[in-house]
N, C-alpha and C positions, 0 to 999 in steps of 0.2 A: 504493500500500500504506500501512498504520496506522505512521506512522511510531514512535518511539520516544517524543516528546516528548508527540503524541496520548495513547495509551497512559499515561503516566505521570500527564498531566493528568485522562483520564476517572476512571479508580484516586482520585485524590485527589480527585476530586470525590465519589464514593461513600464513602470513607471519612468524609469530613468528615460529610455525609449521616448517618451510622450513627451518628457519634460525638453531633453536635447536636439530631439529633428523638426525644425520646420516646418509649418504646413499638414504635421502629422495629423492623417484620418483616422482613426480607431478601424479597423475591421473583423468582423463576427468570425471572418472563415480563419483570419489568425489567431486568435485568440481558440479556436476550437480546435485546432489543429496543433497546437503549443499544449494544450488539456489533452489531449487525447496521447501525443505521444508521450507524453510524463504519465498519464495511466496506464500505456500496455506496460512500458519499459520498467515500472514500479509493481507488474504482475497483478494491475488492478482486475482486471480481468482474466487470467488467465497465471498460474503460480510457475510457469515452466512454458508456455511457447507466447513468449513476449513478443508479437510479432505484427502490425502494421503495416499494411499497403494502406497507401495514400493515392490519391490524385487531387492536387493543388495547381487550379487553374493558374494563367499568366497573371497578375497583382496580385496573388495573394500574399507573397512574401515568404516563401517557402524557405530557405537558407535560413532566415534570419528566425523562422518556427521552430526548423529542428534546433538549432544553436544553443534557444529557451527554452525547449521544452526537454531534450538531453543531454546538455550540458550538463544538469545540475545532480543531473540521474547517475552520473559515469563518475563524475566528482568526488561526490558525495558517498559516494557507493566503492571507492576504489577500483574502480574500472577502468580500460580503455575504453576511449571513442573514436572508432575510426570511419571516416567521411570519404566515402568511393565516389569518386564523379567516372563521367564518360567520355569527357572533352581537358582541355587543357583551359581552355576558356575559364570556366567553371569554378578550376581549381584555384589558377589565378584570382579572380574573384572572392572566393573563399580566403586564401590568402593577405590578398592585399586590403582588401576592404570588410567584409562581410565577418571577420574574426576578428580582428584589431577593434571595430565597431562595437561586439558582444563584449570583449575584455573590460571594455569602456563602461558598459552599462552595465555590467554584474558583480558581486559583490567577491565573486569567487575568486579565486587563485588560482588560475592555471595556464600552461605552457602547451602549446601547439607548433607544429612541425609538418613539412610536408614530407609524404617518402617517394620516393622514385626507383622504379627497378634497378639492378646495377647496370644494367644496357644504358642507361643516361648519363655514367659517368664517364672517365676517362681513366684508364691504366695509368698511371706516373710512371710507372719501370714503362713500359712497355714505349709511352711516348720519349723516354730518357733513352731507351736504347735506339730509334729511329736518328735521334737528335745528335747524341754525341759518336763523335766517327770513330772512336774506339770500337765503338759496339752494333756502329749500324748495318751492317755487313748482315751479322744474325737474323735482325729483325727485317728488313730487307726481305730476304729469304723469306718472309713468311708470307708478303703480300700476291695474292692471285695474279695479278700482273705488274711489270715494273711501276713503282711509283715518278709519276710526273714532277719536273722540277718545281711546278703550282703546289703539290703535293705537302714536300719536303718544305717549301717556304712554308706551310700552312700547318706544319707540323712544327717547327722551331717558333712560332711564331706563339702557338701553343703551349708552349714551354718555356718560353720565357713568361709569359702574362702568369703561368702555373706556379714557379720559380719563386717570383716576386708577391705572390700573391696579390696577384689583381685578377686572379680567373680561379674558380673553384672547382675545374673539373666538368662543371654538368654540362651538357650537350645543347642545354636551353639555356643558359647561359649564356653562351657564346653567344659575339654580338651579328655573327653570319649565319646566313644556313649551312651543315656540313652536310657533304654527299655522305648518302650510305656507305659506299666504296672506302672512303679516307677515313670515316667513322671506325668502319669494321677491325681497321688495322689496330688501333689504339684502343677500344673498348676493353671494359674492365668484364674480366668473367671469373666463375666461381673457383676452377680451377687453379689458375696463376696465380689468384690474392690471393693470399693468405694472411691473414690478420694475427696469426703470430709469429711472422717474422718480421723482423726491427724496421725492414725498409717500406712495408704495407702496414707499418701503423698509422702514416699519417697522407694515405690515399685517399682521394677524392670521397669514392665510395665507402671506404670504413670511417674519415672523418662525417660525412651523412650521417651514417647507422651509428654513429654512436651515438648522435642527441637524437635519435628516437626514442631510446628508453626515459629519456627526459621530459617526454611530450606525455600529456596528459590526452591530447586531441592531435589524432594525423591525418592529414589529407591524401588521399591514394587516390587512384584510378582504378576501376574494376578490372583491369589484366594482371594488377601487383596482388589483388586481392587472391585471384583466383591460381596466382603462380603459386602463392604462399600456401592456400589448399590443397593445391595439385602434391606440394611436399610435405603433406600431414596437418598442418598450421601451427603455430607460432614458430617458425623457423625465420622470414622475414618481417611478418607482423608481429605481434604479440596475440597469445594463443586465445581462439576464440569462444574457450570455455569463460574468458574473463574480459570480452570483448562485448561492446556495443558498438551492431554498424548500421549506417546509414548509408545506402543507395541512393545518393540523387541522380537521375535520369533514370532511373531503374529498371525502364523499359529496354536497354540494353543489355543488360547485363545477362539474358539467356543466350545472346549470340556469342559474345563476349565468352560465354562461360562455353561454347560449343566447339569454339575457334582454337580455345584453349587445349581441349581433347582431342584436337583433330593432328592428323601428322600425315607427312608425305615424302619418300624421296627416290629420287633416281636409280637407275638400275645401271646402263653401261658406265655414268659419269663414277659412280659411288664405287665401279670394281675398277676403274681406271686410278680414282684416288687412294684406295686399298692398297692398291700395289707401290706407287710413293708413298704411304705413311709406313709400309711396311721394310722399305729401304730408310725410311728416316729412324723407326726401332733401333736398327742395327747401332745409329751415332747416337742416338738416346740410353743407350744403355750399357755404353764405354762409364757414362756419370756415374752409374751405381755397383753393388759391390757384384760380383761374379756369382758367387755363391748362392745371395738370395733372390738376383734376378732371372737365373736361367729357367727357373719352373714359370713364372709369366711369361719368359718371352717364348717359351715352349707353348703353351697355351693360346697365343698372340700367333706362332705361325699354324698352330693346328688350325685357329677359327678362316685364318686366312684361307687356307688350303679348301676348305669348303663355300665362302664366301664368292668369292671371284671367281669362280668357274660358273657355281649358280646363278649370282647378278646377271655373268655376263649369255649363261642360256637361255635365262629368263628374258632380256632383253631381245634375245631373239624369236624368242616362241609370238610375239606381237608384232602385228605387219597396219602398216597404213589403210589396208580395206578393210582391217577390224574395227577401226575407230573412225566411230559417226561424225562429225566433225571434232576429228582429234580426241573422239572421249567412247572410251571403250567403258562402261558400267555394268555391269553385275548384280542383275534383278534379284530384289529381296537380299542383296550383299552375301549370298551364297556364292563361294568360289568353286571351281569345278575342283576335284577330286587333287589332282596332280599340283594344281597351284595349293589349295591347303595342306598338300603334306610337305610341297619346298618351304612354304612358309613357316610351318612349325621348323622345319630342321634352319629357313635364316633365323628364327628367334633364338636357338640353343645359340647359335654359334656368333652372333652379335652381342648377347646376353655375354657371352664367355671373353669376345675380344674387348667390351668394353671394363670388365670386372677385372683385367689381367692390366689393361693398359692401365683402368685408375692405380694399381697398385705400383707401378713403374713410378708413377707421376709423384705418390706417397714416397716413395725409397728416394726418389731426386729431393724431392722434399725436406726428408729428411737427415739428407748428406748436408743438405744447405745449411741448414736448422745448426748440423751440430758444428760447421766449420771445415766441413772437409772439402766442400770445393766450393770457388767465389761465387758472388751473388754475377757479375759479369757472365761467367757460362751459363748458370744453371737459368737465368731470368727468363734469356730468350727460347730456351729449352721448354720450359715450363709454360711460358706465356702459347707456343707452337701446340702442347700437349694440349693444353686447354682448348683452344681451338678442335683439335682434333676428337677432346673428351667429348664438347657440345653436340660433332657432328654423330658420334659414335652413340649418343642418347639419345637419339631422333630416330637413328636406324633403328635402335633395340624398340622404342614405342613404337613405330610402323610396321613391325613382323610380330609383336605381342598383339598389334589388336587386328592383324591380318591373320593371326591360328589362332584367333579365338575361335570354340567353337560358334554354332547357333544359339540364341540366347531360347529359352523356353518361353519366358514370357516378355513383354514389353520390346517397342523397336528395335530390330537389326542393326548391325553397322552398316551403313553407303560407303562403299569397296568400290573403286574405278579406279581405270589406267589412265593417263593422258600421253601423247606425244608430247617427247622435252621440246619445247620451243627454243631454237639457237643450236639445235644435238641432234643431228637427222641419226637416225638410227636407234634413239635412245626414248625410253619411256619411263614417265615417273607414276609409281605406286601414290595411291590419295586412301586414305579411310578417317570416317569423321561417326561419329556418335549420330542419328539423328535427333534426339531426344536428350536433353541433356537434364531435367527437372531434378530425377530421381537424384543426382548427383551434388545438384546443388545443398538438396535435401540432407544426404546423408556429411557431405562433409559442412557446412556451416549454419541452416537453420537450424537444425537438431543437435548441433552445438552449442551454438554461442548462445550468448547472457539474451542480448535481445538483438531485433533488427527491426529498420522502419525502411521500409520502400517507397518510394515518392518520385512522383514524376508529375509535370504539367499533363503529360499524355499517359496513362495507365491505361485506361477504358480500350474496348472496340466493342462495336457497336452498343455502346453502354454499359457493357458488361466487364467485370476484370476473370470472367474465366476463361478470356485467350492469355493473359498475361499467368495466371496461376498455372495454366496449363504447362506453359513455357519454362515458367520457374521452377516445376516443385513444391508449389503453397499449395497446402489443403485449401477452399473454401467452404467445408463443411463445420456449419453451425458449432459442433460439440468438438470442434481442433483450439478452438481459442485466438484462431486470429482475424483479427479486426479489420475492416474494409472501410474508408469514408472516402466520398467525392465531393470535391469544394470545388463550387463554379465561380470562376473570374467576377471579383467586384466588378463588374463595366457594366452599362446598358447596353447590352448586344443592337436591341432594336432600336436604340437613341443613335447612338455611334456607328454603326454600321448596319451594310445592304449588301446583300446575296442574291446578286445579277444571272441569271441562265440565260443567255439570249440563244434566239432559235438559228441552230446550224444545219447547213445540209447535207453535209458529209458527216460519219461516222466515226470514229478515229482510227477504227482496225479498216478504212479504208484505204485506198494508194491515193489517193487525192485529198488526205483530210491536210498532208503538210500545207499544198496549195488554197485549201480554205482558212488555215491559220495564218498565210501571208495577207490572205485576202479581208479577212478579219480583223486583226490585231490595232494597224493603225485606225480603227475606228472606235477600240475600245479604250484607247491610251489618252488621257485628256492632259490638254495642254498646261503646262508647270508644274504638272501634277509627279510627284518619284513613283513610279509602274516597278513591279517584281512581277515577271510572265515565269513560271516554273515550268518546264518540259519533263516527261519522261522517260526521253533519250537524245543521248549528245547528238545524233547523227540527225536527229528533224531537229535540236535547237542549230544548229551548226546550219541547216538548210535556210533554216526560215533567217537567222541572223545574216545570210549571205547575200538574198533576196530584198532585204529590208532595209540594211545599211544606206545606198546610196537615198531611198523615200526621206530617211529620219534626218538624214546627212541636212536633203535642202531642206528640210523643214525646221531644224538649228536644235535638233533633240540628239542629244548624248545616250547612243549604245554598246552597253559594255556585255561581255561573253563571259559566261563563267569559264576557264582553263586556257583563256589569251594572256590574264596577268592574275597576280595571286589575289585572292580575296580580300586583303587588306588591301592593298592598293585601289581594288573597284572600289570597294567603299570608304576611301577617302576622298575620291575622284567623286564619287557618289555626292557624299556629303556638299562637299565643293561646290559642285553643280547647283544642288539644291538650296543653298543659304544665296548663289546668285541668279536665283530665283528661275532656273533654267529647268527645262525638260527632263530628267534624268530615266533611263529605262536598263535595266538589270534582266537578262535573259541567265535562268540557271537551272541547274536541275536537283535531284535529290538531298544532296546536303547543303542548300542554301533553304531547303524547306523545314531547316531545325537549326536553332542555335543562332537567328540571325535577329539582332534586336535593333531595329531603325524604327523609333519613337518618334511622333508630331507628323512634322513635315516630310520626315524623312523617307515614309514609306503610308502611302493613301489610296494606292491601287495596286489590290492584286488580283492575277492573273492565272489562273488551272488549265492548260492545256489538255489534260487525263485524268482519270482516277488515275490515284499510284496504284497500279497495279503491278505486284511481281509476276515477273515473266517466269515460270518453272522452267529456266532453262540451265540450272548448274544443277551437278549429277547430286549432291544434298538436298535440293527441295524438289527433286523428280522422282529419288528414293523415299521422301516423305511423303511425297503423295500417294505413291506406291503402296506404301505402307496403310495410308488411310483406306484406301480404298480397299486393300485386303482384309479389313476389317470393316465391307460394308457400309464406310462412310462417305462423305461427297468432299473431295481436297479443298474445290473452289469455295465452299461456304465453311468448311472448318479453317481454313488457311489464309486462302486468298482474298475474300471479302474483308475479313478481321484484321487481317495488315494492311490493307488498302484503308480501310476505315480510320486506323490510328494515324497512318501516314498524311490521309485527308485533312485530320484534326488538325495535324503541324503545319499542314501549308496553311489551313486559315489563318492558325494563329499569330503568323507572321504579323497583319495588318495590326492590330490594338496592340499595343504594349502600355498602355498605361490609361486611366481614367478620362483623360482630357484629349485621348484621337481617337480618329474618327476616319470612314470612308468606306471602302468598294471591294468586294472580294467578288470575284468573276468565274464561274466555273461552263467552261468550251464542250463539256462533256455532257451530252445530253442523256446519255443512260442512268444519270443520277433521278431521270425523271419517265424513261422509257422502260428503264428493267425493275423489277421484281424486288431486286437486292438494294435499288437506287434510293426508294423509301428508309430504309434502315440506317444508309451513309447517310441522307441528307440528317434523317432526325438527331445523329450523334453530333451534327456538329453545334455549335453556340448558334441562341436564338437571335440571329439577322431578321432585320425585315426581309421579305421575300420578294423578288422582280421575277417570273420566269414565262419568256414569252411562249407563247402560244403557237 
């Protein structure tokens, strides 16, 4: 129950609140939504599944609810709170503003930290051996192809800002973009560091992790979350039996968590690499002592001895007429007979070359450790190992979930081939969960202290048992977990109008691109900022080709999603608009979430389609699969319910705050033709309605 001191604290945190911001409005849905998550989290309902899905419309002030209403719960209670977003945006946010803020208004004492995987950091050894000519020779050797003199300057350049400390390492930090490529060479992996030897105490990534355990509140992203589950929990988190987390965007975090499970790799390239890491053994293990490394490196050439001959027959047993456009799939993820028994024999023996090399990597380790050979040899040795550990534990999870058996109950694994793109001859192994709920289920609802899931979009078609679905949450009454939906403070009908005008093409037409050229400038009003959402590059890319030179003489600014980065469009956006000019924004999918242009900035938008996912990757063709071998209909369990949520997000672009106002347009007239269109219309916010006739 809410104790007394809980209580006292949330109270003065709201006050302060009132007393300090400006223009503050009181709102029912925060304040009920601040009560509510301090009742599950405090086991008011429920003594053991503390557990809240939310849906907190756009103003409701969602960040700034859970902050007050779990803050005080995690506290108080000696608990973590750890805060998973889905974007960087987000976290930033949280960060810079939205926590500094709470500190401000509450009474409590506590320390927040953001964590980052160690992929965000940088190696110090690793960029020290690129940098200094003693040793770059080593490292050198490690890169896929020779490093570019841009490279090298970008790497020293790196190390001096590290050096001096004026740069701490993180990858988002840095004040350029880095390529993957130049990244990959310097990243800090589990392997190499080692946080107890003298020269990795005071690496980017262990200087990180060590003011975690000093945080009372961390900010993560749901892939850190789910890395840290993937390896039992509290290994990078703190363990979730004594953890409260919070999902915001939490509508993500099923893919997020599926993406997680999934694994894939190469057949001829991975027995080509084989055979060089197998000749690098040989220099790797002059380092350690003879005695204790000959039973690994025995083991290391047995796995090999069966590896690369199979890769590379398997590689050939697959011919380009197999694969339908390049995608060879495996109905119901049943492999034929022959492939499930190589596959059990790659898991032995991947299983064995990985368990044999980490112990190699241990015994270097531990020559370093005790003094018997320098940190100069062994660094770049160990940093190559690690490298190679990473790839070696990819293979062992793609042959473990390629002989698994059939499961008896609940969805298959989706098993499919691709042709490698860039590798004629070569083909990459793919297996991914279709279903990932159950998982979620066993390793962190059914763990941790509490969770609260929250997102502007939960619902589809009004309902949250597509997202329960996805997750792993019961919604059955007698489970304990709590459901509320809070609609955006706004006057949907004051503020805004939901325009259908009458089309005469269909959109699964070949002629509807040419009705959307022919349409568009007549629904764009002048000085007005227009967002038209597509959903596909290939008809926004058409219709923006077709358009340009009309908008050109008519003195209206068109910008492309994926001609310049998003930040640029909208400052160029912004710009336009404050000079009082035309602005029009052509984008697709991910400009229809996460995109906040308040007032002026954005007063007309534009729906090309329902977002409809196309079933066309071998995951959502095996899911279908799946449903319908279970008598169900994919389109209306799947395809309508994601389309529906997607819908939500593109409206919600238009309102962001109490005082805009304007035009959401939807091109698609099946919202009013089909059966299912009834359903998408009614989820979304109550617009006045236009729909011609």
């Amino acid at each position: 129950m809410i104790t007394a001191r809980i209580q006292k604290s949330i109270r003065q945190s709201y006050q302060n609140l009132q007393a300090q911001m400006e223009n503050f409005t009181p709102r029912r849905g925060q304040n009920y939504l601040v009560a509510e998550i301090a009742k599950t989290l405090c086991g008011t309902y429920h003594p053991k599944n503390r557990l809240l899905v939310a849906e907190a419309g756009t103003g409701i002030g969602k960040s700034l609810s859970y902050l007050m209403g779990a803050v005080p719960v995690a506290v108080l209670n000696n608990k973590k709170l750890i805060i998973a977003t889905a974007t960087v945006a987000l976290q930033e946010q949280l960060l810079h503003k939205d926590l500094p803020l709470y500190r401000r208004l509450t009474d409590l004492d506590f320390q927040f930290r953001i964590a980052k995987g160690r992929q965000r950091y940088c190696c110090a050894e690793k960029l020290a051996a690129i940098c200094e000519p003693e040793t770059s020779s080593g490292q050198v050797a490690l890169f896929e192809s020779p490093p570019t003199p841009q490279d090298i300057s970008l790497y020293k350049e790196m190390y001096s800002q590290w050096v001096t400390g004026k740069w701490d390492g993180d990858r988002d930090s840095w004040p350029n973009p880095v390529e993957e490529q130049q990244w990959r060479q310097i990243v800090s992996d589990k392997h190499s560091c080692n946080p107890s030897f003298a020269m990795h105490h005071h690496c980017p990534f262990q200087k990180a992790r060590s003011t975690l355990e000093q945080a009372d509140v961390i900010i993560a992203n749901h892939s850190l979350v789910m890395a840290d589950a993937d390896l039992g929990g509290g290994i990078i988190l703190p363990e979730p039996e004594n953890t409260i987390y919070i999902f915001d965007e939490a509508h993500h975090l099923p893919q997020v968590a599926r993406d997680y499970a999934a694994a894939s790799s190469t057949l001829k390239n991975t027995a080509i690499w084989l055979e060089k890491f197998h000749q690098s053994m040989t220099k790797w293990a002059q380092l350690t002592d003879e005695s204790r490394i000959s039973r690994f490196r025995d083991e290391i050439a047995s796995a090999i001895q069966v590896l690369i001959p199979t890769l590379t027959q398997l590689s050939q047993q697959f011919t380009p007429e197999q694969c339908q456009d390049g995608v060879l799939r495996f109905e119901h993820g049943e492999l034929p007979e022959w492939l499930f028994e190589e596959s059990k024999s790659l898991k032995r023996a991947a299983t064995k070359i990985n368990q044999a090399t980490a112990k190699v990597a241990d015994l270097i380790s531990e020559r370093l450790q005790e003094g018997q050979i320098s940190h100069r040899i062994a660094s770049p040795v160990l940093a190559e190992l690690g490298v190679s550990l990473q790839r070696l534990e990819n293979m062992v999870q793609v042959w473990t979930l390629m002989a698994e058996p059939p499961r008896t109950s609940g969805a298959p694994m989706a098993r499919w081939v691709t042709q490698t793109e860039g590798s004629p001859g070569d083909y990459t192994v793919h297996v991914s969960p279709i279903e990932i709920g159950w998982k979620l289920d066993q390793q962190l609802w059914s763990r941790c202290y509490g969770t609260i899931a929250v997102s502007a979009t939960l619902r589809a078609l009004n309902s949250f048992t597509f997202f329960c679905h996805q997750s792993g949450i019961s919604s059955q009454p007698d489970e304990g977990t709590q459901f509320i939906a809070l609609a955006s403070p706004f006057d949907y009908n004051r503020q805004g109008e939901l325009y259908i005008p009458r089309v005469r093409q269909e959109p699964q037409s070949p002629h509807y691109t040419r009705e959307l050229i022919e349409q568009l400038p007549q629904l764009i009003p002048e000085k007005k900022a227009t967002l038209v959402l597509f959903s596909s590059y290939w008809q926004m890319n058409q219709v923006a080709e077709q358009l340009q030179p009309d908008f050109k003489k008519r003195g209206w600014l068109l910008q492309v999603q994926g001609k310049k980065s998003r930040t640029e469009i909208l400052n160029v956006h912004r710009f336009t608009v404050e000079l009082q000019g035309t602005s029009v924004i052509f984008g697709t999918g991910s400009f229809s979430e996460g995109l906040d242009l308040p007032g002026q900035l954005l007063e007309n938008v534009i729906i090309t389609k329902i977002p409809f996912s196309v079933p066309t990757s071998p995951i959502e063709q095996a899911h279908a699969e799946y449903i319908l071998s279970k008598g169900g209909n994919p389109f209306m369990q799947i395809t309508v319910p994601e389309a529906s949520r997607k819908l939500i997000q593109c409206v919600g672009r238009l309102l962001r705050n109490e005082k805009d106002s304007g035009r959401v347009v939807i091109l698609d007239r099946r919202v009013v033709t089909k059966q299912y269109g009834k359903a998408l219309l009614d989820a979304l916010p109550p617009f006045k309605r236009i729909i011609d006739q």
